[in-house]
Structure formats: C-alpha cells, structure tokens
N, C-alpha and C positions, 0 to 999 in steps of 0.2 A: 202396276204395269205401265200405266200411263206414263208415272215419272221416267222408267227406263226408256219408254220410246221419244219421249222429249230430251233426255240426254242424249241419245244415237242421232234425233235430230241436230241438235249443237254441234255434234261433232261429225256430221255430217256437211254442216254450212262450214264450219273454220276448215275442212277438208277440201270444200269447194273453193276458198277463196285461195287457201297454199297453190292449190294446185293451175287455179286461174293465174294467180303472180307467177309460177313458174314456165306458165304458157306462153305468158305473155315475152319470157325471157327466148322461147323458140323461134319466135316471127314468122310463125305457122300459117296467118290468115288466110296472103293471097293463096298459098297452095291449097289449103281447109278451101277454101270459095273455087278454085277451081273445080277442083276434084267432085264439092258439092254441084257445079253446075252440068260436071259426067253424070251424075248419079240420077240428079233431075233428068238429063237430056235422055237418058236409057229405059227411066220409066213414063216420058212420054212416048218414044218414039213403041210402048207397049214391050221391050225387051229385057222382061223380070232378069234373066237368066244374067246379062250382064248389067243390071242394078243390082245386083246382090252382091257378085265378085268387085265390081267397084265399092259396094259397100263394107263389106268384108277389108279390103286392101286399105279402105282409108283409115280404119278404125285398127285394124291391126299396126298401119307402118305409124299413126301420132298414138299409140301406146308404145311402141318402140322409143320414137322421139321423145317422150316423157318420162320415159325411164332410165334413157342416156343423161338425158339435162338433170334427172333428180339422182342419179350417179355423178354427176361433174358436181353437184351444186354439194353434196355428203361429203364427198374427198378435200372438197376448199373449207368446207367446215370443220373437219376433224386435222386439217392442216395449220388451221389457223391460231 
C-alpha cells in the first residue's frame, strides 16, 4: 500500500506543478489577492455568511478560468 500512496503522491506533485505553469499563464494573482483580501475583510468584520459566498465565487470562477486556459491550451496542442 505504501508504494501506491507514494505513486498518487508523484502524480499528485507533477499535477501541482502542470497546473501552477498553467496559472501562471492566467495572470490570476492580483485578482486571486483581491478577492482573498474580501474574504479576509468579511471574516473579520465577524460576517461568516458573506466569507463563505465570497469563498465559494472565488474558487468556483479560477476553476472555471482553469479549465477555459487547459481547453485553449488542448486545442493548440491537438492543432499543432
């Protein structure tokens, strides 16, 4: 068992880093730091209710963004 969860690990990290280079092809940050400093500012000011839907939107709209960029990024590969 050990060896398989060392293997899932492996391709766990080379799945981290595809997916870091392809973020990096988004230019997500300053929006990603925005949005993180709503989510911070809602669970100080004590307002679970809108840390949550802030949290919710931001993780839902960069899995959208990342799966437009890894559909643009498929199409130029199978074009090329």
């Amino acid at each position: 068992m050990s060896r398989l969860m060392a293997s899932i690990g492996d391709l766990h990290r080379s799945d981290a880093r595809f997916l870091f280079a392809t973020w990096k092809q988004l230019d997500w940050q300053p929006r990603s730091d925005t949005e993180h400093w709503a989510i911070l500012d809602a669970i100080e000011r004590g307002d679970s209710k809108r840390a949550r839907e802030l949290l919710e939107s931001h993780v839902r709209e960069a899995g959208r963004a990342l799966v437009e960029r890894l559909r643009i990024t498929a199409a130029e590969a199978d074009a090329a």
